[in-house]
GUFI-691136 format. One record per residue (C-alpha): residue in one letter; chain; z, y, x. Coordinates in steps of 0.1 Angstrom, whole numbers. Example, Ala and Ser with C-alpha at 12.3 -4.5 7.8 and 13.67 -1.06 7.14 Angstrom:
BEGIN
- A,A,78,-45,123;
- S,A,71,-11,137;
***
This chain:
BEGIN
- X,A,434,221,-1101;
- X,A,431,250,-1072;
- X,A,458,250,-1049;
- X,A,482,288,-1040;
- X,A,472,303,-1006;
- X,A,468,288,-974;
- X,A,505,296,-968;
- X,A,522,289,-1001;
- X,A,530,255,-1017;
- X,A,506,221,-1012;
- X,A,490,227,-981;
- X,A,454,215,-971;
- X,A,451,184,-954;
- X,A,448,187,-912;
- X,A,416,172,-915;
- X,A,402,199,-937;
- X,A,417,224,-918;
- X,A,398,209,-888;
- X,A,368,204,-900;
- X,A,366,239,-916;
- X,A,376,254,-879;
- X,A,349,233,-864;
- X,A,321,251,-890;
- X,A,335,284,-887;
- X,A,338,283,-846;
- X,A,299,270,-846;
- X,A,283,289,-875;
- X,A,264,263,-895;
- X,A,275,230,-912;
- X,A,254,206,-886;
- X,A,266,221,-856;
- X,A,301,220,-865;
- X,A,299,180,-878;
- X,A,282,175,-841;
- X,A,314,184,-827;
- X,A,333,164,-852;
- X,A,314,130,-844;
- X,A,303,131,-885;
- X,A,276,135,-904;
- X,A,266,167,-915;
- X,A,271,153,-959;
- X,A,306,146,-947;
- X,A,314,176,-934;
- X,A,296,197,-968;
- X,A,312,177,-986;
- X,A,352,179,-971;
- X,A,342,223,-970;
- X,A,338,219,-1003;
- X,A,372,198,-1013;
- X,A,391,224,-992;
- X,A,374,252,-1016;
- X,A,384,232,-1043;
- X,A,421,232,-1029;
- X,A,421,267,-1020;
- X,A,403,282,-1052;
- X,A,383,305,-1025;
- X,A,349,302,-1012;
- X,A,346,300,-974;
- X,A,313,303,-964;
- X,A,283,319,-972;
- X,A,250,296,-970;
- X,A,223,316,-954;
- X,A,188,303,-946;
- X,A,207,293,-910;
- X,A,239,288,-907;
- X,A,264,302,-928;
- X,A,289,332,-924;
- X,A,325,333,-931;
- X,A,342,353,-961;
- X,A,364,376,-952;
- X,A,392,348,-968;
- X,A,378,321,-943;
- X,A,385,345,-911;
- X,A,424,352,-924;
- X,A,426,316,-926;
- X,A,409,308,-892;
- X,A,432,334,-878;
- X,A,464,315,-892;
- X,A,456,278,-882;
- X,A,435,282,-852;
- X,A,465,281,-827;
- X,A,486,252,-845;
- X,A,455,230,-844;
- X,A,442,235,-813;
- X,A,483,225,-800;
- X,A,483,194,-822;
- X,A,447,183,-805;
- X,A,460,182,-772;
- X,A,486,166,-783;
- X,A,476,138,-810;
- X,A,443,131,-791;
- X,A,434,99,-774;
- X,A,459,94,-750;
- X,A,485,116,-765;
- X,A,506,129,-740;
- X,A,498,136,-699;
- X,A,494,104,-687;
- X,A,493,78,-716;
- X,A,463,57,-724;
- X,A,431,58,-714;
- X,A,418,98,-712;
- X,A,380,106,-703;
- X,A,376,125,-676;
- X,A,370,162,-678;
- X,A,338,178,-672;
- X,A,336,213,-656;
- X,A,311,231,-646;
- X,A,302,265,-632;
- X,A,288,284,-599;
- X,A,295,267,-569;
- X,A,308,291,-549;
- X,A,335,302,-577;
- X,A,347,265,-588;
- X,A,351,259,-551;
- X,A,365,288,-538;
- X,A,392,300,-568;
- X,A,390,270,-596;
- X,A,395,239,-580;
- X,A,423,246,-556;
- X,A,441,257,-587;
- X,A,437,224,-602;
- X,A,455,201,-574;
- X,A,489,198,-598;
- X,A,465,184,-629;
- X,A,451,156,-603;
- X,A,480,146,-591;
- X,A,493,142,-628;
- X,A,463,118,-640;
- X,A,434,139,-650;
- X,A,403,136,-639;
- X,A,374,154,-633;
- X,A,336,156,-632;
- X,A,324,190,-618;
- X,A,286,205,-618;
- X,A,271,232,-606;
- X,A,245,259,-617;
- X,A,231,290,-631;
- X,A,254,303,-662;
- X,A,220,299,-690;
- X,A,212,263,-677;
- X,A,251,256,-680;
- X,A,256,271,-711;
- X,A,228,247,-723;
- X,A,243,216,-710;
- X,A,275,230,-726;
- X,A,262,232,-763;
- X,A,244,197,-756;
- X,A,280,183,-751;
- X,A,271,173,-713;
- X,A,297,197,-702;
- X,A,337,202,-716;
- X,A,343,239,-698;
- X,A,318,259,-682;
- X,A,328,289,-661;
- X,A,303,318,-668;
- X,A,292,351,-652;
- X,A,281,359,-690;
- X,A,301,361,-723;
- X,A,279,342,-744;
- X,A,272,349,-782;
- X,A,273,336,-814;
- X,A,299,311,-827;
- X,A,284,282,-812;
- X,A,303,290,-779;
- X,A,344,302,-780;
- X,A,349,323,-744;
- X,A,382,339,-728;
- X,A,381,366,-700;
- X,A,394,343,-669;
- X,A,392,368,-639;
- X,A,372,401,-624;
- X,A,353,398,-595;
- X,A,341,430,-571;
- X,A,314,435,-556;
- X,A,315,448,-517;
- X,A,286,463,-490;
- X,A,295,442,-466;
- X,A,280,432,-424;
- X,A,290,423,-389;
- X,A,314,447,-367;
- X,A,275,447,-344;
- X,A,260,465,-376;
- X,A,286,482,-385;
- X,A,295,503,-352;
- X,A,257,512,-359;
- X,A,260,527,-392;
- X,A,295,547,-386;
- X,A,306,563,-414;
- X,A,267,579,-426;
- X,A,267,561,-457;
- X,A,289,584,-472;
- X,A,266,610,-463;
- X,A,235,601,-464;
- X,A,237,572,-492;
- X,A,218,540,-488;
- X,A,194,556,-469;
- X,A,215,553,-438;
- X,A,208,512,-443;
- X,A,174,516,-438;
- X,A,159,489,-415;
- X,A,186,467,-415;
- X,A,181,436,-419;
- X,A,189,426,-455;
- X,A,207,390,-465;
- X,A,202,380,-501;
- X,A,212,352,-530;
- X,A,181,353,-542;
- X,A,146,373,-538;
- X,A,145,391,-564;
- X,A,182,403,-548;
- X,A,204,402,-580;
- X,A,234,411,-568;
- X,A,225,436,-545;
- X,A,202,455,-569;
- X,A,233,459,-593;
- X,A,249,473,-565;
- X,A,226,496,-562;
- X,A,224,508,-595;
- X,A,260,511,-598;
- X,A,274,527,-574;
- X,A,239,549,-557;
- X,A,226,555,-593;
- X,A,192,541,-579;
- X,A,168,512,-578;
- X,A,171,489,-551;
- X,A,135,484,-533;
- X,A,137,461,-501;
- X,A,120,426,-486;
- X,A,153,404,-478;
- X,A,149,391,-441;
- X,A,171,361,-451;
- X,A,173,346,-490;
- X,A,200,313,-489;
- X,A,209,301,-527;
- X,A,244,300,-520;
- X,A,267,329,-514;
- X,A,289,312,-489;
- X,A,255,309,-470;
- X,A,254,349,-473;
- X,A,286,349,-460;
- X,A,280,330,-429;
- X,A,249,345,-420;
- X,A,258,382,-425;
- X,A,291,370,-404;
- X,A,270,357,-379;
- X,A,252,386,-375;
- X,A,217,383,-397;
- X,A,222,411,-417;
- X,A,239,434,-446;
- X,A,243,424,-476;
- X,A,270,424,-511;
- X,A,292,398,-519;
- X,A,323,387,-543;
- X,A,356,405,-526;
- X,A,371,373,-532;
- X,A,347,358,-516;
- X,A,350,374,-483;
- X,A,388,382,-481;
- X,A,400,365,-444;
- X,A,368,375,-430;
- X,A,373,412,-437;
- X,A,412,407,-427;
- X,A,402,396,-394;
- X,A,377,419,-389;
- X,A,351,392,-389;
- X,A,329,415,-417;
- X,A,336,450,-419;
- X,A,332,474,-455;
- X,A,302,494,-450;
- X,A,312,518,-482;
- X,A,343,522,-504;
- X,A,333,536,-533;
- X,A,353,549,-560;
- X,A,340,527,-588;
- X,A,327,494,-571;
- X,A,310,473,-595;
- X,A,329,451,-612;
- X,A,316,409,-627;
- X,A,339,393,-653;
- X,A,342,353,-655;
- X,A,346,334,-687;
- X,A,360,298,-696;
- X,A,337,285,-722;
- X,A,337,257,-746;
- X,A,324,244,-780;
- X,A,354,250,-801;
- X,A,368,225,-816;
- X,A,347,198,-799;
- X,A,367,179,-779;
- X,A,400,153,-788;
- X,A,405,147,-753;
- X,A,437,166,-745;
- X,A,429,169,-707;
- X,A,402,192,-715;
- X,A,431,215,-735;
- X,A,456,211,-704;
- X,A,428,222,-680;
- X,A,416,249,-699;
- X,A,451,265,-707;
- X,A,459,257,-668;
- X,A,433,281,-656;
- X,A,440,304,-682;
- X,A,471,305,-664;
- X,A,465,305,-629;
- X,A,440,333,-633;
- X,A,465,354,-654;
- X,A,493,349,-621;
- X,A,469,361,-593;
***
């Protein structure tokens, strides 16, 4: 009754090939028939026919969860691509601009979906798809992302586990930034005095625990970052404004602060030879979505990070 290997003669029906990409991608049986839209007996039960077909066990049942056989990740390595194609393609709405597609719902820090993602994204619009975009702090996204209230999150983490499939979308550095009025006072006696020549400046931070800044510190002076912020603002293009405006020092995304710095507007305080360097991810729950906008603005950013 078993079946030849995955690539010889009489193979595996699509659907068990999803569903069996949708368990391995999450880790556990339940999970992977709450992307599906089945119940979790269904999805046992359709593992089990494609083990039947195969001859090979997939999975191993652990207490929670289970964990692929060496077998199961050779054959998530061979379908993976040809069915995530055929879902942007075969789900609701088919093509670009047929039926009746839900909108897409993205999600990621404010200042990064509206400075470098959303601009990007114009040609999709003007196409048909639609979007829904939130903000937040990467945990509480990734949260919303696994409770299916978000399609693609944009995250300053990788995350783990299975639960949660994540590609490397762009690098953002980190740069000691202030006004030309601060600037002029500081010279060039960072490089020889190290952060020491910033004492009693005013000090502009994200947050007060000063996240960014005290990875800055560690980074690139080799030393902890202790200092009361004279101005805390939850949103780095607040940062920007009010270091621009005069308030203050403080690190910020390069990206982030590009024209100001070409015009002169901010000035570098230090160029150090290894700045500090944040990655972005594009997350998703694999396998959890039909709708093929969410495959066309995924592989679209992909994309347009990978021109820059």
């Amino acid at each position: 009754m078993p079946a030849g290997p995955v690539h010889g003669p009489g193979l595996p029906d699509l659907n068990l090939l999803r569903t069996f990409l949708a368990v391995y991608r999450a880790g556990a049986f339940t999970a992977g028939a709450r992307m599906l839209g089945l119940s979790q007996p269904t999805v046992t039960t359709q593992i089990r026919a494609l083990e039947g077909q195969l001859g090979r066990e997939l999975f191993e049942r652990l207490p929670r969860g289970v964990a692929p056989t060496p077998f199961a990740d050779e054959l998530a390595a061979r379908v993976m691509a040809p069915l995530d194609a055929l879902g942007a393609v075969g789900g609701p709405g088919g093509l670009l601009g047929e039926g009746d597609v839900d909108p897409v719902h993205l999600a990621g820090p404010a200042e990064y979906l509206s400075h470098s993602v959303l601009p990007t994204l114009a040609p999709l619009i003007e196409k048909g798809v639609r979007l829904r975009v939130g903000f937040g702090l990467t945990d509480d996204l990734l949260d919303a992302l696994r409770a299916g209230r978000h399609d693609l999150v944009v995250s300053t983490l990788r995350p783990r586990g299975r639960s949660l499939a994540s590609v490397p979308l762009a690098d953002e550095e980190f740069v000691l930034v202030a006004a030309p009025v601060w600037a002029e006072r500081i010279g060039s006696r960072i490089a020889a005095e190290g952060p020491a020549a910033l004492q009693g400046l005013p000090l502009v931070s994200y947050a007060e625990d000063l996240p960014i800044l005290r990875r800055y510190w560690r980074h690139v002076f080799g030393r902890r970052l202790t200092a009361d912020p004279a101005v805390t603002v939850p949103d780095l293009r607040a940062v920007r404004a009010a270091v621009t405006g005069g308030a203050g020092f403080s690190v910020l995304p390069r990206y982030l602060c590009t024209a100001e710095l070409a015009s002169g507007a901010l000035v570098l305080l230090h160029r150090p030879d290894d700045a500090p360097i944040n990655t972005a991810f594009l997350v998703q729950r694999p396998g959890s979505s039909a709708n093929p906008h969410v495959t066309l603005v995924r592989d679209h950013l992909i994309r347009s990070a990978r021109e820059e």
